[in-house]
N, C-alpha and C positions, 0 to 999 in steps of 0.2 A: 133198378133190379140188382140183387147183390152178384157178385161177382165167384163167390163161395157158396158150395153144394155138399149135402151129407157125404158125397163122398170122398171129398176132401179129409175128410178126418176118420180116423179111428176110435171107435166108442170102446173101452178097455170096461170100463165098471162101474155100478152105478152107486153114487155118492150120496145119494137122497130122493124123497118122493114126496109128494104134497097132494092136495087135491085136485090140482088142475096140470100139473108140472113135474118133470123128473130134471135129477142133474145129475149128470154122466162127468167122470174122469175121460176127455176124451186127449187126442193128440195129432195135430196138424200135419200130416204127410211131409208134405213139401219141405216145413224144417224141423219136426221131432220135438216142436215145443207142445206141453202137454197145456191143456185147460178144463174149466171146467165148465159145460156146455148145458144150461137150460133149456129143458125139452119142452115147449107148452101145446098144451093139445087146441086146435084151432074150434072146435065143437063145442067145448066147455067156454073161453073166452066169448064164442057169440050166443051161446044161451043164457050164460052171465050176466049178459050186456061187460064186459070188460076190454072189449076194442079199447077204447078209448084210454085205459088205466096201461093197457099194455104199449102202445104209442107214445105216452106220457114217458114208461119208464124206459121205453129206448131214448126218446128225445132228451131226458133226463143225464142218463149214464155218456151220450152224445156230449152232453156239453162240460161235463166234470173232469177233471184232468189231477192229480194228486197223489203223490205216495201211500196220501192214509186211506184212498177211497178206490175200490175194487173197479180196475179197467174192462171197457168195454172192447176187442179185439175184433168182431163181424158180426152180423145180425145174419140169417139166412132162411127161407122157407121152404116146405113141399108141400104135398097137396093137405096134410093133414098134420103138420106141426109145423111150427115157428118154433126157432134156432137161436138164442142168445149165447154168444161165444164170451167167456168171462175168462181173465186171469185168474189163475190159480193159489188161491191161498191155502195150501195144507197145517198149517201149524192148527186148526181148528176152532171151531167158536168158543170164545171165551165161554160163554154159559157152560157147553159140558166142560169145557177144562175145570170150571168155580163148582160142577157138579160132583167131577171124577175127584179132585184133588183138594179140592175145600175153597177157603177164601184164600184171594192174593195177596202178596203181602204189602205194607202200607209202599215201597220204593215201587212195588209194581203198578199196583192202582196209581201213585203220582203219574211213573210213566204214562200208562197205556190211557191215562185220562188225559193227559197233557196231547197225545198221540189225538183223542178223538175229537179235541177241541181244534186240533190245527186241523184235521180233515171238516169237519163241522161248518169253520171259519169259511174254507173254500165252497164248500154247499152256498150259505148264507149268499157268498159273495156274488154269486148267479143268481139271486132272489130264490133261491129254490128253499122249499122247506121237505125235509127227511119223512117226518110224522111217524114213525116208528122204532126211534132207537132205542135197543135193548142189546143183552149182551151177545142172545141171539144175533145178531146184525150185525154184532164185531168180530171178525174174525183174523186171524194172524197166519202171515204169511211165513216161508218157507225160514226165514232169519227172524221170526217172531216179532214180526212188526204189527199193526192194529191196519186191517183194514175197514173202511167201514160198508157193508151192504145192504141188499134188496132195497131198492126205490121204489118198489110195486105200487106203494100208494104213496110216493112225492109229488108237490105241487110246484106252480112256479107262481110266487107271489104277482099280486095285479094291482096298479092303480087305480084306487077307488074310493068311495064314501059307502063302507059298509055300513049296515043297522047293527044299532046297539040291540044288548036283549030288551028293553024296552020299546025297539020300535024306531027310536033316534037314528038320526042319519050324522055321521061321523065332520066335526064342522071341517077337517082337513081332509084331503084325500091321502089314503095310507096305502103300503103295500099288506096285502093281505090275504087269506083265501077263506072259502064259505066253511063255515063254522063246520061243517057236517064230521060225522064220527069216525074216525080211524084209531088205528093204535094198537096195543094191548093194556090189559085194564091196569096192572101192577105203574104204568110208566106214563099216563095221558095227563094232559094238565087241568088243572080248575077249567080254564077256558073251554075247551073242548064237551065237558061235562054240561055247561052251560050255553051250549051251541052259539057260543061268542064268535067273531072274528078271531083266527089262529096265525100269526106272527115269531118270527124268528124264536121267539120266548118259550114257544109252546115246544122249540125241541131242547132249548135249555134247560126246562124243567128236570128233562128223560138226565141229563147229567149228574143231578143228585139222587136221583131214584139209582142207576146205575152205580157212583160209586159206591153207594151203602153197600150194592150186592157185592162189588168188588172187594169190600172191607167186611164181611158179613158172612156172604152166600145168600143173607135171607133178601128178602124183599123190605121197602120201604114201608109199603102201603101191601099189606094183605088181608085177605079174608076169605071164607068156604065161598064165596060166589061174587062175581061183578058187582054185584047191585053193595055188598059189604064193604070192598073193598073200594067205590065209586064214594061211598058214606064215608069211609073214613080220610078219604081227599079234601072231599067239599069241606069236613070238619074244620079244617085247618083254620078259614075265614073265622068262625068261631073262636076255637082252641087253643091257634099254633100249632106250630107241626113240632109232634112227639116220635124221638126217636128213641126205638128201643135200644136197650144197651149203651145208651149216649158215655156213660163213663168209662165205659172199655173199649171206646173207640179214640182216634187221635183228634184234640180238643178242636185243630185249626181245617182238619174236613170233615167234621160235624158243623163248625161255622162256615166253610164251602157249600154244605150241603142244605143249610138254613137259609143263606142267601140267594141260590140260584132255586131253593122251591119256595120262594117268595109267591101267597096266593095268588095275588094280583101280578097280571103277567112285566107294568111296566115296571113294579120293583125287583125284582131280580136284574141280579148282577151277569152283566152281557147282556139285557136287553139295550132296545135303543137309547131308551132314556136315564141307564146306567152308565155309557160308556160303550155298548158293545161289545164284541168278542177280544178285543182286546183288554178289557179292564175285569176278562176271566184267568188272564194268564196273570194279570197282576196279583192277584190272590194269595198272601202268603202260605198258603198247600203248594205253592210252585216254586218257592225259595232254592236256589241250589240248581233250577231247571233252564236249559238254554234253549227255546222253542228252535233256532235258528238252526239247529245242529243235530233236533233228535233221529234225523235219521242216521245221520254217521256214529249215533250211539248204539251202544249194544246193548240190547232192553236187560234192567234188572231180570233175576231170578224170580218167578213167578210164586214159589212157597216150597217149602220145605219137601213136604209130598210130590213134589213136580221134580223137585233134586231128583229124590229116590230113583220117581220113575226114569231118571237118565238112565240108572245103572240098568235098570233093566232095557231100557232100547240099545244100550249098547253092549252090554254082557258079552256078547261072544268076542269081542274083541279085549277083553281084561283079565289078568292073572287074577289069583285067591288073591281074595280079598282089598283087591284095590277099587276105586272109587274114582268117581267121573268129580273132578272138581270143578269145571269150565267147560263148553262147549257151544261152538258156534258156527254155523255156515260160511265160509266164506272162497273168494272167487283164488285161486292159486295160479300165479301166473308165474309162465316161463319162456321166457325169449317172445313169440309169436302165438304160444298158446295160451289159454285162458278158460281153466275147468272149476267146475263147482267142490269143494269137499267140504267134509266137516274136522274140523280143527278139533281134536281132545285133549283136554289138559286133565292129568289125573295127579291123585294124591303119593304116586309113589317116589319120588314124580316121572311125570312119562306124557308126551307131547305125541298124539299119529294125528295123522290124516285118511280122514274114509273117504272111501266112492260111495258117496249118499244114497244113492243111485245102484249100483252092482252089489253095494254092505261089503266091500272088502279093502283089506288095511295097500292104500297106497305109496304108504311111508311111514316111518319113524323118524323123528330130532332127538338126536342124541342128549341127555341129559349133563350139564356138567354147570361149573361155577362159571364157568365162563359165557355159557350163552345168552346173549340180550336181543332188545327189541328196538328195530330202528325205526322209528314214525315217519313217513315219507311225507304225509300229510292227514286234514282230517279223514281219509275215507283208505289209506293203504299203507302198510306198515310190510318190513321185512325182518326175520326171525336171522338174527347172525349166531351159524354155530361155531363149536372150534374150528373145524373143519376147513372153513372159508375165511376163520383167521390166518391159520396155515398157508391155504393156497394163497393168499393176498402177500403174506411177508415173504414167501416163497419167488412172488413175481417182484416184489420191490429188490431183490437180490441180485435175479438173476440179470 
């Protein structure tokens, strides 16, 4: 029995709805951390038949641990909803972001796909398979990081001797799970359409479908309905797979993208029989990229239009005409304290610091030739201004 009860939390405002489920911006009493807390109604789940999908994906998000993959914090029930307590990711789903703002740009999509292949890697590595990634399902956190979400229909691979679509029983026992149909239609693989056995491969595919829209906005595979766009999947076994636009895109993730939507699931690259998840980072689209370290990195700029809109999230804090060049969250520490701001770098130039949080300027650094940046290590760095040049040669004196 959980140990946490609705009224432990404060439900502030509601972040989304669905047909069976709501999700609340809520915030934990006890320490003022906010999350955001899935509402599901227990009447719908057992007239569903979905017990067991909802089980699945607590047990699921239970076993997952990862920077790039959205934390489970408490489960909790009453008499008529069940409580899934989730970390909070506000930077928002990439889809509306690629909706609001256009396509990302090519250094973003390297990122934020390098980001979903290390979160992905850690799925796989619990035999679990995702079954639905789309951009929907990525969302970025507070320092616009890639997380990945909703497990509602993840499986956990099994050992076995699945049937082939012919009826054949598989001569080795493989991990696998029963072909049956999940997904969304723009992002499932040949396999699935063909109620094959579904294996790590069939969430690899969702990686080239994904970055197209990353580099696009449009979709890989579209059509006016399922059944169009299910047609122009299967074609591929036929055709090859046609991408639009192929010469206006960058030549080495359209070949990323040909590779991992290889029809047959064991030729793509990151399947088992390619290499794995590791011989997806070897891919020259990751040239330049250090998996080992993206989180100490500070995600490229997501496009042009997303610049913009800084100036307008931070407007109230800018003179005429000045312009947000840099900006980024981070933890500002002093002696024994240790607060969240956001760091702006403008074009005038002019370095504050906001309360993210309250929207008010908690400091300015002074601008001059002299002030630089001390790297502490990978993950903290200290801003030397005159100021503290001074009081330094000051105490060497005295």
């Amino acid at each position: 029995m959980s140990k946490y009860t609705r009224e432990d939390f404060d439900f502030l405002k509601q972040l989304g709805k669905g047909a069976y489920s709501e999700v609340f911006l809520t915030k934990y009493k006890k320490s003022g951390t906010h999350y955001a807390t899935k509402v599901i109604k227990k009447d719908f789940v057992i007239k569903e038949k979905k017990i067991n999908t909802v089980k699945m994906e607590k047990e699921v998000l239970n076993m997952l641990s990862h920077p790039n993959i959205i934390s489970l914090f408490c489960t909790y029930q009453d008499k008529d909803h069940l409580y899934f307590v989730l970390e909070l990711a506000p930077g928002g789903e990439l889809a509306g972001i690629i909706e609001k703002y256009g396509p990302l740009s090519l250094d973003a999509s390297r990122f934020y796909m390098a980001e979903l292949i290390m979160g992905l890697e850690h799925i796989h590595s619990k035999n679990i398979l995702h079954r639905d990634l789309k951009p929907e399902n990525l969302i970025l956190s507070e320092d616009l990081h890639l997380k990945i979400t909703d497990f509602g229909t993840a499986k956990i691979l099994k050992l076995t001797k699945p049937l082939t679509s012919d009826g054949e029983e598989f001569e080795e026992p493989v991990l696998y799970v029963k072909g049956t149909f999940v997904g969304t239609a723009h992002y499932v693989s040949p396999e699935i359409l063909k109620d094959l056995p579904q294996s790590e491969s069939s969430d690899i595919w969702a990686l080239g479908c994904i970055l197209y829209n990353f580099l696009t906005g449009k979709q890989l595979f579209d059509g006016e309905s399922q059944y169009l766009i299910f047609q122009k999947i299967t074609a591929i076994e036929r055709e090859g797979l046609i991408i639009d636009d192929e010469e206006d895109l960058d030549p080495v993730a359209v070949d990323f993208i040909r590779q991992v939507c290889a029809f047959e699931a064991e030729n793509r690259l990151g399947s088992r029989q390619r290499g794995g998840m590791s011989s997806l980072k070897q891919h020259p689209f990751f040239e330049g990229i250090n998996f080992d370290v993206l989180q100490q990195m500070v995600p490229p700029l997501i496009n042009e239009r997303y610049a913009v809109s800084l100036n307008d999230r931070w407007s109230k804090f800018l003179m005429k005409n000045e312009n947000v060049v840099y900006t980024a969250l981070v933890i500002k520490r002093r002696r024994f304290t240790a607060k969240k701001r956001q760091l702006i770098l403008t074009d005038k130039p002019r370095i504050l610091y906001i309360d993210p949080e309250k929207m008010i300027v908690k400091g300015i650094i002074p601008w001059s030739n002299e002030l630089y940046v001390v790297k502490k290590n990978s993950r903290e760095f200290h801003i030397q201004t005159v100021e503290e040049v001074k009081e330094q040669q000051k105490s060497k004196r005295m």
